[in-house]
C-alpha positions in Angstrom: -35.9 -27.3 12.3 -37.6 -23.9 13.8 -34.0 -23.5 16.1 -32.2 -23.6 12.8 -34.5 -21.3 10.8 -34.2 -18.9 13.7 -30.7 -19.0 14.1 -30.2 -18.8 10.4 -32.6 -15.7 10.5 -30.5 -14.1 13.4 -27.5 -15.1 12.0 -28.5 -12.0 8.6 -30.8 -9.7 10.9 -28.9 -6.8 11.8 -30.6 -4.6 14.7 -27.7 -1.8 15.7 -30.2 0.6 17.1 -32.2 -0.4 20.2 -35.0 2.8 21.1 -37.3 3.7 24.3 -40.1 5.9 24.3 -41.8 7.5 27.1 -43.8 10.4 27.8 -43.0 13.2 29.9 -45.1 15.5 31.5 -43.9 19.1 31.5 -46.4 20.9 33.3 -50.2 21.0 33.6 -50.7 21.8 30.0 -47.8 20.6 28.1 -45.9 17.1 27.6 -43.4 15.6 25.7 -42.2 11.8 23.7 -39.3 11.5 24.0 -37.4 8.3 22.3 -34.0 7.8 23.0 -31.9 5.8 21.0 -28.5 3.2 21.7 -26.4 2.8 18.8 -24.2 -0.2 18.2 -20.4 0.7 17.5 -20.2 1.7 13.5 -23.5 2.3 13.0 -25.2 5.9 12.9 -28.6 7.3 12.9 -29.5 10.1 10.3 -31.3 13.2 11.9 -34.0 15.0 11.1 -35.2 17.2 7.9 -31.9 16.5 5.6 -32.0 17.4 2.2 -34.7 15.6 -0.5 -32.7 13.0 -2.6 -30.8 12.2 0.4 -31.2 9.2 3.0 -33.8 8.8 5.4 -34.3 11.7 7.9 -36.0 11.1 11.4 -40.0 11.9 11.5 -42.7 11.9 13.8 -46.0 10.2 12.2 -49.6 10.6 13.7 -52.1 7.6 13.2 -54.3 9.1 15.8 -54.9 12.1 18.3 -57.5 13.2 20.2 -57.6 15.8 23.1 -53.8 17.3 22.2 -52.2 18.6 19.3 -48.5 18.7 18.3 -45.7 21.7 19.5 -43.3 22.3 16.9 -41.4 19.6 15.2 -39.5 16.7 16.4 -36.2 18.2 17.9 -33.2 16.1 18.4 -31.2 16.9 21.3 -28.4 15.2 21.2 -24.9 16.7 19.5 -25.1 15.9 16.0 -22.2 14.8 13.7 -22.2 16.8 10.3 -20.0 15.8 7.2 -20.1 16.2 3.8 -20.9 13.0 1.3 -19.3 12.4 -1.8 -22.0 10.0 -3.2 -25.2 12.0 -2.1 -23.4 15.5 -2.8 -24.5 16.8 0.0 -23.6 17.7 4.0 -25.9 14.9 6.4 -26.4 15.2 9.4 -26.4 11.9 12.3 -26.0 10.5 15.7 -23.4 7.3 16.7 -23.8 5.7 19.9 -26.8 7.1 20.9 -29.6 9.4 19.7 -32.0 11.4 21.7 -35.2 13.3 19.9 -38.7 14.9 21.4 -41.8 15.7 19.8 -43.9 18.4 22.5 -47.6 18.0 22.4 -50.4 20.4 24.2 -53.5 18.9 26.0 -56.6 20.2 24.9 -58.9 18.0 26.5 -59.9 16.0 30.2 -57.9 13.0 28.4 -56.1 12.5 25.5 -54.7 9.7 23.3 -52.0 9.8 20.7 -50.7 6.8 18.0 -48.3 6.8 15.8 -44.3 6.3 14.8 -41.0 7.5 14.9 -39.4 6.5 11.5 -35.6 6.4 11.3 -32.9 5.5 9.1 -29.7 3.8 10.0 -26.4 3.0 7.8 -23.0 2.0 8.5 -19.9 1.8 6.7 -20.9 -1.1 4.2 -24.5 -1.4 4.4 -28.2 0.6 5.6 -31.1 -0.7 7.0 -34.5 -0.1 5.3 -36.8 2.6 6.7 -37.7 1.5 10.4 -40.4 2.4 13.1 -40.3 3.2 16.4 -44.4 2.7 17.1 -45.9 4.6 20.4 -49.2 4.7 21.8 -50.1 6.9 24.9 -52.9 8.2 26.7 -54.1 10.2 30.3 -56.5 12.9 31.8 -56.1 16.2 30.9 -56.1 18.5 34.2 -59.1 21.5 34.8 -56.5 24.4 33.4 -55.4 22.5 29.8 -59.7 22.4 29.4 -59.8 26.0 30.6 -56.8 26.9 28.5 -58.3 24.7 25.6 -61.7 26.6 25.7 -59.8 29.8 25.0 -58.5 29.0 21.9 -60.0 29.6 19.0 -58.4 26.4 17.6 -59.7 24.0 20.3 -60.5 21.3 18.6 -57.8 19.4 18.1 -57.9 17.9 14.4 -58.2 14.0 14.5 -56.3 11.9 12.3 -58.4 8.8 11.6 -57.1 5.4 11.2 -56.8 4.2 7.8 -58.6 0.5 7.0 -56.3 -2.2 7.4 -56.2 -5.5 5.9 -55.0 -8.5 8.5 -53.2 -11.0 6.6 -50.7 -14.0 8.1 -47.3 -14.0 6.9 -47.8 -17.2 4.8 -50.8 -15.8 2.8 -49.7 -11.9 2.0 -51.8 -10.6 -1.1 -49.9 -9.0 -3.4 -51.9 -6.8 -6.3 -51.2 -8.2 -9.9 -49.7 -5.9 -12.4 -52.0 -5.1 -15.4 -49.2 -5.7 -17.8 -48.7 -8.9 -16.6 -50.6 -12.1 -17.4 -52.1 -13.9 -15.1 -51.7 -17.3 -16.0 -49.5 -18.6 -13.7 -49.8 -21.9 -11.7 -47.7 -20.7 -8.9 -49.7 -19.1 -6.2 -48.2 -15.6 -5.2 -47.5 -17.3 -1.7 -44.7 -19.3 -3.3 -43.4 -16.3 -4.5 -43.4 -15.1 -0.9 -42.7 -17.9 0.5 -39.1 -18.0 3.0 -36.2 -19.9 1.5 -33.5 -18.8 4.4 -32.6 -22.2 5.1 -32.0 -23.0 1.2 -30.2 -19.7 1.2 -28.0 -20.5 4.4 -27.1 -24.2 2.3 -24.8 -22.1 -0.3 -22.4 -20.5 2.3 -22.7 -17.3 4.4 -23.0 -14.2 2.1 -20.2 -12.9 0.1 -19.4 -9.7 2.6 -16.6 -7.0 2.1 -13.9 -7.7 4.2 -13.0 -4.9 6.0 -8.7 -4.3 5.1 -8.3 -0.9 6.2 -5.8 -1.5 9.5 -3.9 -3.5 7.0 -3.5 -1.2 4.3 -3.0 1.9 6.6 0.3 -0.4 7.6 1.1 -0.9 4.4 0.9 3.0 3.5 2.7 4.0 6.3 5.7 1.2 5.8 5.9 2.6 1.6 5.9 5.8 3.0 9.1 4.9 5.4 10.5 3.0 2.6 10.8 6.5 0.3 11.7 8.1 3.1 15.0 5.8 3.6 15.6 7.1 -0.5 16.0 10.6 0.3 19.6 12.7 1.1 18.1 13.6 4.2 18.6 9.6 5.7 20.0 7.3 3.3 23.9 9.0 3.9 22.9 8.7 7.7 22.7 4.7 7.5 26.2 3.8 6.6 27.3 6.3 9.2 25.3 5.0 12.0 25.9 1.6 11.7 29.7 2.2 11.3 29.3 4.3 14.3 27.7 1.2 16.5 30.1 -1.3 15.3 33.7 0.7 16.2 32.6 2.2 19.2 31.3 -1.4 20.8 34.0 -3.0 22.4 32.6 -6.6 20.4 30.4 -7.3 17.6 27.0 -8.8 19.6 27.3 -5.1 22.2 27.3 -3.3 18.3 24.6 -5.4 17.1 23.1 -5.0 20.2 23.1 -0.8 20.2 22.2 -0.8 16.6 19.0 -3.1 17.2 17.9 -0.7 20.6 18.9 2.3 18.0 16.2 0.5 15.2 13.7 -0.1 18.1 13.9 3.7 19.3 12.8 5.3 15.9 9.3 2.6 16.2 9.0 4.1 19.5 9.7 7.8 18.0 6.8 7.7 15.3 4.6 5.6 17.3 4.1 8.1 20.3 3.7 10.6 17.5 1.1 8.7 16.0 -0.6 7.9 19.4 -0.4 11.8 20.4 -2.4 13.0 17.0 -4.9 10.8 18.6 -5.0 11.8 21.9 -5.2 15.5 20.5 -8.4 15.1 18.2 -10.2 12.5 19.7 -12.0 9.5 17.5 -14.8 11.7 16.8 -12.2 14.8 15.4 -10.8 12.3 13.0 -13.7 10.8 11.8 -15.0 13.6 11.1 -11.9 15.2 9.3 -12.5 13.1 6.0 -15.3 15.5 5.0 -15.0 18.7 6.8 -13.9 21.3 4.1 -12.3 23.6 6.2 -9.7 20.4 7.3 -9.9 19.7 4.1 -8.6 23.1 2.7 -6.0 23.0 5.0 -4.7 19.7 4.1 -4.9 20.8 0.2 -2.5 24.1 1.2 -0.3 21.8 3.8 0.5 19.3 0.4 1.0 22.0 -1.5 3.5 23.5 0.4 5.3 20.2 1.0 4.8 19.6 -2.7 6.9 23.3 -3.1 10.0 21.7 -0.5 10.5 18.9 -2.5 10.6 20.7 -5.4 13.3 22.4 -3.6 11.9 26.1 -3.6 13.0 26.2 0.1 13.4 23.3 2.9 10.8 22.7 6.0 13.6 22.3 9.2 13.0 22.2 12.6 15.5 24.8 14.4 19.0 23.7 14.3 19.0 24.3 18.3 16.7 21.7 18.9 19.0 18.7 17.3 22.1 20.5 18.7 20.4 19.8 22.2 19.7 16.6 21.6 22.8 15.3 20.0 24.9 16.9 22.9 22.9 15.8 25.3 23.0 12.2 23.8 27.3 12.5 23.9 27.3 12.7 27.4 24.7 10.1 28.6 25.2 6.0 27.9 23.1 3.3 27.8 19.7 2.9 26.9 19.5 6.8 26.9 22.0 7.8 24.9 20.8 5.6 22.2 17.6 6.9 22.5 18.6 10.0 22.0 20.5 9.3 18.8 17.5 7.9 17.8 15.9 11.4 18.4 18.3 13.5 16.8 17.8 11.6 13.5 14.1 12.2 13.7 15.0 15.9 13.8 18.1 16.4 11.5 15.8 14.4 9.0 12.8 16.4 8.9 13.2 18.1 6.0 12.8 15.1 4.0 10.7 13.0 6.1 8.4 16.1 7.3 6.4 15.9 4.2 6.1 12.4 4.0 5.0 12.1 7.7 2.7 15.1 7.2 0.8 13.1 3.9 0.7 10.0 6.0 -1.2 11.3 8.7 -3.4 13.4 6.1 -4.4 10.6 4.6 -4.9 7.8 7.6 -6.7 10.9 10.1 -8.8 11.2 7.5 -9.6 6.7 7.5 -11.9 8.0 10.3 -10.1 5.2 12.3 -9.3 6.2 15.9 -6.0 3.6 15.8 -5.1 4.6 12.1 -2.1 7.1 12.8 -0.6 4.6 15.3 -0.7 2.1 12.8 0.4 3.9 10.3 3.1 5.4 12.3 4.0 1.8 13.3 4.7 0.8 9.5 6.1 4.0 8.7 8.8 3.3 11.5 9.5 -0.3 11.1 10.5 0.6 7.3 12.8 3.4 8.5 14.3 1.5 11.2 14.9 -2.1 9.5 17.7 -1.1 7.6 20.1 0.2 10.7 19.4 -3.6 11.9 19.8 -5.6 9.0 23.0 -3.6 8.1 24.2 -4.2 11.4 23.4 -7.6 11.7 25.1 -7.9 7.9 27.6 -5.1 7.8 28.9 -6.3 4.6 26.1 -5.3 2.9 27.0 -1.8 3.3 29.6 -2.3 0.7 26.8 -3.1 -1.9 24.3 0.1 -0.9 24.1 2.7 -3.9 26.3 5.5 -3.6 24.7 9.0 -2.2 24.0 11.3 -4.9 21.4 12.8 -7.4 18.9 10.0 -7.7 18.1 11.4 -4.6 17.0 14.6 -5.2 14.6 13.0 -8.0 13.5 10.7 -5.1 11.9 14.2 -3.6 10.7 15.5 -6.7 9.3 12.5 -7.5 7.6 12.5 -4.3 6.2 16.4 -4.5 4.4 15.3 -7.6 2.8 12.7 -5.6 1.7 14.8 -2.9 0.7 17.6 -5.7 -1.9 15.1 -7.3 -3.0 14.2 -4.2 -3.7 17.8 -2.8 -6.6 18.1 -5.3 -8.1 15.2 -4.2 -9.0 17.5 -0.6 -9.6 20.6 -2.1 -12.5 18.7 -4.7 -14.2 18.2 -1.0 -14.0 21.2 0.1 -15.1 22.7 -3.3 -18.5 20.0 -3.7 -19.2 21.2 0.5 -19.6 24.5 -0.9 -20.9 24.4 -4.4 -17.8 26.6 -6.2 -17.6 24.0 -9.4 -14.1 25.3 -9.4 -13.1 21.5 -9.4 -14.9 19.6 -11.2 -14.9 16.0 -12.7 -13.2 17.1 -16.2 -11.0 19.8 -14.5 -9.5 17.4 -11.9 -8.7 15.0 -14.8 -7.2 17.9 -17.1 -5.0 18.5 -13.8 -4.0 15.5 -13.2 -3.6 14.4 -16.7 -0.9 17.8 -16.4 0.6 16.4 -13.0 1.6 13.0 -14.5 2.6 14.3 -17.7 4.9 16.3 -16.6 6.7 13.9 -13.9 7.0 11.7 -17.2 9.1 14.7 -18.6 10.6 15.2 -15.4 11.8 11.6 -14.8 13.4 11.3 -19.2 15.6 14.6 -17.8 13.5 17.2 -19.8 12.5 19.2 -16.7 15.0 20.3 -13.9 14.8 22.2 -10.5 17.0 23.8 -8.3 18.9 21.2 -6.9 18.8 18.3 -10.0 22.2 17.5 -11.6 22.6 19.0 -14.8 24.3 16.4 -16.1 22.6 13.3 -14.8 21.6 10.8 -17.7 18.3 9.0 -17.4 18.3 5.6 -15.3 16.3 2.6 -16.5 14.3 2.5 -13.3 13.5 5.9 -14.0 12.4 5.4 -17.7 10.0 2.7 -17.0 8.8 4.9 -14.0 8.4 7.9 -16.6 6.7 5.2 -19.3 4.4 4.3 -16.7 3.4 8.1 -15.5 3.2 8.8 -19.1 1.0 6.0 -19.9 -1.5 6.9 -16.7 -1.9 10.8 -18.3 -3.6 8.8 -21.5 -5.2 6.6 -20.3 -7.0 9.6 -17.7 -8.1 11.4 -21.1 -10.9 9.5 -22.5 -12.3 10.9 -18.7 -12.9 14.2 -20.0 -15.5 13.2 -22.6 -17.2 10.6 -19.5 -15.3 7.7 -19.5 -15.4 5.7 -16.0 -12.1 5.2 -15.0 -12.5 3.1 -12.1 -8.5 3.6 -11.7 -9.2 7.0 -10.2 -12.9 6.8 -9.1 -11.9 7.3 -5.3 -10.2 10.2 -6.5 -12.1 12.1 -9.2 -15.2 14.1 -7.6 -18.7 12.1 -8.8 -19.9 11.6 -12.0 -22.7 14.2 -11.7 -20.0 16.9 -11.9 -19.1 16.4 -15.2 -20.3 19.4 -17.6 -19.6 17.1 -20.9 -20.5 13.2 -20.9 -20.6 10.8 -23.3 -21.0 7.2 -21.6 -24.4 6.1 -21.5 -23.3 2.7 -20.2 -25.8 1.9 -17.3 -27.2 -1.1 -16.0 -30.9 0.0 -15.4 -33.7 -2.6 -13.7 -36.6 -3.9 -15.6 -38.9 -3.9 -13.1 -39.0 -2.5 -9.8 -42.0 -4.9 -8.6 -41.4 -8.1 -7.3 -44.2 -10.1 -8.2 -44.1 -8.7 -11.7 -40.6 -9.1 -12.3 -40.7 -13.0 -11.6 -44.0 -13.2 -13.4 -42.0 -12.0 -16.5 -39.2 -14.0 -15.7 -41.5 -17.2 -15.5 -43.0 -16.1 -18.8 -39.0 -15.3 -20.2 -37.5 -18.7 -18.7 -34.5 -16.5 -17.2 -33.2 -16.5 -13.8 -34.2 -13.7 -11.3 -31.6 -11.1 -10.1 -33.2 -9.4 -6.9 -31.6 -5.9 -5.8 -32.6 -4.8 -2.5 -31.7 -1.3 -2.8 -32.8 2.1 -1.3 -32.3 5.6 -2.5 -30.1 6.6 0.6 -28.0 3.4 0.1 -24.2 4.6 -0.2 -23.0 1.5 -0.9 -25.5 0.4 -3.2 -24.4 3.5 -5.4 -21.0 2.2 -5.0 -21.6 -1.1 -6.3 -23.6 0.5 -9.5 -20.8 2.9 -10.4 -17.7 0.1 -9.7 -19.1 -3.1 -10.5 -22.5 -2.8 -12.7 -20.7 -0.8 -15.3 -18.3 -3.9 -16.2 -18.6 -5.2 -19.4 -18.6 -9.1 -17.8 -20.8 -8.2 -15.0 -23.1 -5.7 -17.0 -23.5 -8.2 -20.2 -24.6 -10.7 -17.7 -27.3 -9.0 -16.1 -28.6 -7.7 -19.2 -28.7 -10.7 -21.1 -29.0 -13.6 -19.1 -31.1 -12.3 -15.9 -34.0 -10.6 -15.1 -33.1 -7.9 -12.8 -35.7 -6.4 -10.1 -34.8 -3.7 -8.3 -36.4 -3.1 -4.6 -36.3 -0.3 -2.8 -36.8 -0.4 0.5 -37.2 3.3 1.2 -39.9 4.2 -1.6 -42.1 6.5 0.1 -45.1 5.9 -2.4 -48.2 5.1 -0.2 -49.3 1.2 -0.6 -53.4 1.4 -2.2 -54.2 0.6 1.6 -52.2 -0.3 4.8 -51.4 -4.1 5.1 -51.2 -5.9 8.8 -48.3 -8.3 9.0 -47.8 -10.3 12.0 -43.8 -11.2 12.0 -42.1 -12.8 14.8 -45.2 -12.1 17.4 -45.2 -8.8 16.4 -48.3 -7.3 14.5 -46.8 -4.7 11.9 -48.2 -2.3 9.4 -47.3 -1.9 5.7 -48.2 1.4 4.7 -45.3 2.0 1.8 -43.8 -0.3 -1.1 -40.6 0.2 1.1 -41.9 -1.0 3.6 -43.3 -4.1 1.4 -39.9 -4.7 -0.1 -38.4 -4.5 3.2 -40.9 -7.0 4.7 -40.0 -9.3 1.6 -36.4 -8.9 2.5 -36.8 -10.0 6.2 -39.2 -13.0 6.0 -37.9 -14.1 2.7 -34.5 -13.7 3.0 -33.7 -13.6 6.5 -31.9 -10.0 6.0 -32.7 -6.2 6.5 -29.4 -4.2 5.2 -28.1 -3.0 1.7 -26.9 -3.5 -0.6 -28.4 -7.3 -0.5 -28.2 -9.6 -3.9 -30.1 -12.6 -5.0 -30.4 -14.8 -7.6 -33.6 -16.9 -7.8 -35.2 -19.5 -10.2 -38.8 -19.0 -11.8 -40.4 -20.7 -8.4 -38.5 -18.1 -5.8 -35.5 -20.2 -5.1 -32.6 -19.2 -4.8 -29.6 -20.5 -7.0 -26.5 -19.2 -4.9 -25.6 -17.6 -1.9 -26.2 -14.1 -1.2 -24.2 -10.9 -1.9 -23.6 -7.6 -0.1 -21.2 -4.9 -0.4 -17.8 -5.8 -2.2 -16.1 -4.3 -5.0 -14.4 -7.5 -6.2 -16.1 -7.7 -10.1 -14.5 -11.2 -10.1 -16.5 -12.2 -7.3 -19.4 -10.7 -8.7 -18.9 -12.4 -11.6 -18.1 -15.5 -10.3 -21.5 -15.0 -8.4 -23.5 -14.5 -11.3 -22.4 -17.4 -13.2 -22.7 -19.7 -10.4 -26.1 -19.1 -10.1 -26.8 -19.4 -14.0 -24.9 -22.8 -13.8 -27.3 -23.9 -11.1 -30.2 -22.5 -13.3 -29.2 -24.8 -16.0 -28.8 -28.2 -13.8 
């Protein structure tokens, strides 16, 4: 039973950051602790002093110090990462892989001692962990010249931080103050409350986790993105023409198919190295830090821009003429492998024009995933879409009779395409503009242009608008007037936005709520009690289930799940109505009335904030330390269904919620 708790304990504790501390003696007078800091893959440590309201910066806390006093600030010395966030609003500053920071100190005496912590904050993509300490405790002689040196000094005597009282307590029999408001009439000792239900949590299932899709939808992307490509007059005249070409010139049908296949797999090999090479060029670091650095990002805005401008045909983007001269001569007199190859090339080149812009969004948007693989993968797609139809066509050429004629459908294919890539321009410059505080984009001006953007493709697609190189002529297709009907019916639906409305359809988009100047949605799912013991006394009192929230003020994710899924009519008129909802934070900074002594796993541990409380309850409750981290509990402290952490799924949330009221019921 004990092997099962613990491995149903390890199986939720997360520990991604693994620290050593020593001290280091700089010269007779001077030292330093140093703690230095391995990171697990994804996970990153925040630095030091970042902004109030933001997550948890590094510090160095004293308990005790006599004979030495403190030099300056902790200091990290390793290369920090700096980005702007979205959520927080602000730019943050952290370490990945490993962390290095120092904290000097003087000796003042013939020996000193010094006690205290290093408290940290760690977070990856989908979850944090609370507020943690990195505890130290060191002491030595001082040498004759740090006491000479000491003397001198008109502040010699080092100022003495004394050591709060502490109250020992065993895990099992934690004291927790009542709240006034609150009767105290309950039958249920406060251990019970307290007391670990990891194994009945572990009997519902694992915990309902996001699922991380991202290699799978930058695939996707990049094979749409091939897909329109294939649309456009710069390639879909080129495929009849090609596989013609393979067909006569082989001297029987499986040498043609053969060519036409090679020809197919050249193009994957084309865009792949391309994808590879953007790699290679920034580095995993470069890209993951592209996503929020507005000066990348004000590029990429003016780079759509001007590829919105080509396909509106105000000029075309080609790569010199020489280049796919070259190549096309060069591939006349070779044979073989080669020679196909470098067919293969020339269309990549003669094709630029239209698939330039495409290519040039594509890896935009997947550098900016913050994967190191992403462009390759989406390079991959992209290719395979652009390549599949020189092999099917050869494998079937009489489908070729049944391909749609060449002509000005095309052209709206582009246009169609620059107001795509217009939209999404805005959606780099709002970074830029929140990294630098301009408001020149905010919530209800993004909206008003994108409510613009979509109204007018609707007009463009029904024929009422026309560029350079539309027919004049051309009547409006059915595909394109549902395609207009549904652009049109996106630019109403954005404009309740203006006035506040959520719109989870373009919340990845929009910049945050807090931009908006004007708001009239009040919807919000708010706690009613952030106190643990309180909240379940009141549910007790209530006869309601218990939601529990582990949350923290730095918590990304937890934000997330508030602005996506709370707000849900379903999820939110749940919550409200049939649960009592306590929200923990595990990063509260408020001082506990005195410092509580846990001993947890061997380990004695002190409890000197309600984070640090909440946290504590988390671990030896739950079995778990990250965020966001969801409950559901009856009026004893047992839970009713299996945990839930970061997912965006409302129908699993729902689905969660009324589970655990079903099991209430029973």
């Amino acid at each position: 039973m004990l092997l099962l708790l613990a491995s149903n304990i390890s199986a939720q504790i997360q520990d991604p950051v693994s620290f050593k501390t020593e001290l280091k003696t700089i010269n007779d007078t001077e030292a330093e602790i140093r703690f230095t800091a391995s990171i697990d893959k994804g996970w990153h440590v925040y630095s030091v002093n970042l902004p109030s309201g933001g997550p948890i910066s590094a510090t160095f806390n004293v308990e005790k110090i006599e004979g030495a006093k403190l030099i300056g600030k902790l200091t990290p010395l390793s290369k920090e990462i700096e980005k702007f966030d979205k959520v927080f609003e602000m730019k943050l500053r952290y370490f990945e892989h490993s962390a290095t920071f120092s904290q000097k100190i003087k000796i003042t005496g013939s020996s000193y001692k010094i006690k205290g912590y290093l408290e940290y904050g760690a977070c990856d993509d989908e979850s944090c962990l609370p507020p943690t300490e990195v505890p130290f405790n060191f002491q030595g002689k001082g040498s004759t010249k740090a006491v000479a040196e000491a003397a001198k000094d008109e502040e010699t005597s080092s100022k003495t931080l004394k050591e709060e009282p502490v109250t020992a307590l065993a895990v099992d029999t934690l004291a927790i103050a009542k709240t006034d408001s609150v009767a105290s009439t309950d039958t249920v000792a406060k251990s019970d409350y307290w007391k670990p239900v990891i194994s009945e949590l572990q009997s519902f299932g694992g915990s309902t986790d996001h699922k991380n899709l991202s290699w799978i939808y930058i695939f996707v992307t990049g094979f749409l993105g091939g897909l329109l490509a294939l649309f456009t007059p710069c390639v879909w005249p080129i495929i009849p023409m090609t596989v013609s070409f393979f067909l006569k010139r082989a001297k029987d049908k499986k040498k043609g198919i053969r060519d036409a296949i090679l020809y197919g797999v050249s193009i994957v090999v084309i865009y792949l190295t391309l994808g590879i090479a953007v790699t290679l060029i920034f580095g995993a670091s470069a890209l993951n830090a592209l996503s929020t650095n507005a000066i990348f990002n004000i590029l990429f805005f003016l780079m759509l821009v001007v590829f919105a401008a080509s396909f509106f045909g105000a000029f075309e983007i080609t790569l010199p003429s020489s280049w796919s001269t070259k190549v096309d001569s060069k591939a006349e007199s070779t044979s073989g492998l080669l020679s196909i190859f470098l067919m293969a090339f020339t269309l990549t080149l003669v094709s630029f024009s239209c698939t330039g812009p495409i290519i040039g969004f594509l890896l935009v948007q997947v550098s900016t995933s913050g994967s190191i693989v992403a462009p390759a993968i989406g390079m991959l797609g992209f290719a395979i879409a652009l390549a599949l139809p020189f092999t099917l066509f050869a494998l079937f050429p009489s489908w070729l009779k049944s391909m749609p004629r060449s002509g000005g459908w095309m052209n709206q294919v582009k246009v169609v395409l620059g107001f795509l890539e217009l939209a999404f321009a805005l959606k780099f410059f709002s970074v830029a503009d929140l990294a630098y505080g301009w408001r020149l984009l905010d919530r209800e001006t993004f909206l008003a242009l994108w409510i613009v953007i979509f109204a007018l493709l609707g007009l463009y697609l029904l024929g009422k608008i026309r560029f350079p190189h539309d027919d004049e002529d051309t009547k409006t297709s059915v595909p394109a007037f549902f395609m207009a009907l549904v652009s049109l019916a996106f630019a109403v639906y954005m404009i309740p936005g203006l006035w506040g409305a959520p719109l989870k359809a373009v919340s990845a988009f929009a910049p945050p709520m807090k931009t908006q100047d004007f708001n009239l949605y009040t919807k919000e799912v708010h706690a009613k009690f952030d106190d643990f013991d309180a909240g379940m006394e009141y549910a007790r009192q209530q006869g309601k289930p218990v939601m529990i929230d582990f949350t923290g003020y730095g918590c990304v994710n937890c934000r997330k799940m508030e602005l996506a899924v709370w707000i849900d009519s379903k999820v939110s008129s749940i919550i409200e109505n049939d649960y009592v909802l306590i929200s923990l934070y595990v990063d509260d900074k408020k001082p506990l009335p005195s410092p509580i002594t846990v001993t947890e796993n061997g380990t004695e541990r002190t409890l000197r904030t309600i984070g640090d409380k909440w946290s504590y309850l988390q671990r030896i409750k739950f079995g778990s330390n990250a965020q966001p981290f969801y409950v559901l509990l009856d009026n004893e402290g047992k839970p009713l269904n299996k945990s839930y952490a970061y997912d965006e799924d409302i129908e699993k949330y729902v689905e969660f919620l009324q589970k655990g009221l079903d099991n209430y019921k029973k």
